[in-house]
N, C-alpha and C positions, 0 to 999 in steps of 0.2 A: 906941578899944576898945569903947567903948560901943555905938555901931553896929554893930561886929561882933557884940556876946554880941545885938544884935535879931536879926542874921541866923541866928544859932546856937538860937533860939527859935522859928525858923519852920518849922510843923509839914510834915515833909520832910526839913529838914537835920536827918542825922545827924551828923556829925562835919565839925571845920573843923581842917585843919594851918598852923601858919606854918613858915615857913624862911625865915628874917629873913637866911643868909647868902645863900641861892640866890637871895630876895625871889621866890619861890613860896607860893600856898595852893593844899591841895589838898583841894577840896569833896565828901564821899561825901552824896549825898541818893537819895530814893527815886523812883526814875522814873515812878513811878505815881499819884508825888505830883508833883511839879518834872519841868522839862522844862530844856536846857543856857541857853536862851534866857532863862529866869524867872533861874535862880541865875547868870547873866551880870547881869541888872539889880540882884538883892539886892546882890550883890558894888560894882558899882558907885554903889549908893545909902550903903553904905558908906562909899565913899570913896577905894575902891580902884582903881586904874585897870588894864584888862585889856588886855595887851601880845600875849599869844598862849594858845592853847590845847595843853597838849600833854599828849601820850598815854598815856592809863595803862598802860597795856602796848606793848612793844615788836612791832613783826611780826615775825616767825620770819625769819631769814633762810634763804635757798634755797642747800646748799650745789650745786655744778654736780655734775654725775654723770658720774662716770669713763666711757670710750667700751672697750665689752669688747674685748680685743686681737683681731687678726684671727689667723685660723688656715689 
């Protein structure tokens, strides 16, 4: 935990979430500050090990488009 509140100090990261059930964190930083690649290594100098990345938002699914009846 200790290591964490260092990452949570470094000027960029805003906010750090745990889900200790899901075993998810999810890191908001400033992109202008941090880049995905920097707060991939804070993370793992913590301690953590990063299994995968996934998506803050979902993509819209595409519903199919009805075919206008013939006349």
């Amino acid at each position: 935990m200790l290591a964490m509140s260092r990452v949570r100090e470094v000027y960029g990261v805003r906010r750090l979430e745990f889900n200790e059930t899901e075993k998810t964190v999810r890191v908001e930083y400033d992109a202008t500050r941090l880049n995905e690649p920097v707060v991939h290594q804070l993370l793992r100098r913590a301690g953590l090990d990063i299994v995968e990345k996934m998506p803050m938002f979902a993509a819209p699914v595409k519903e199919p488009v009805a075919a206008a009846p013939a006349s």
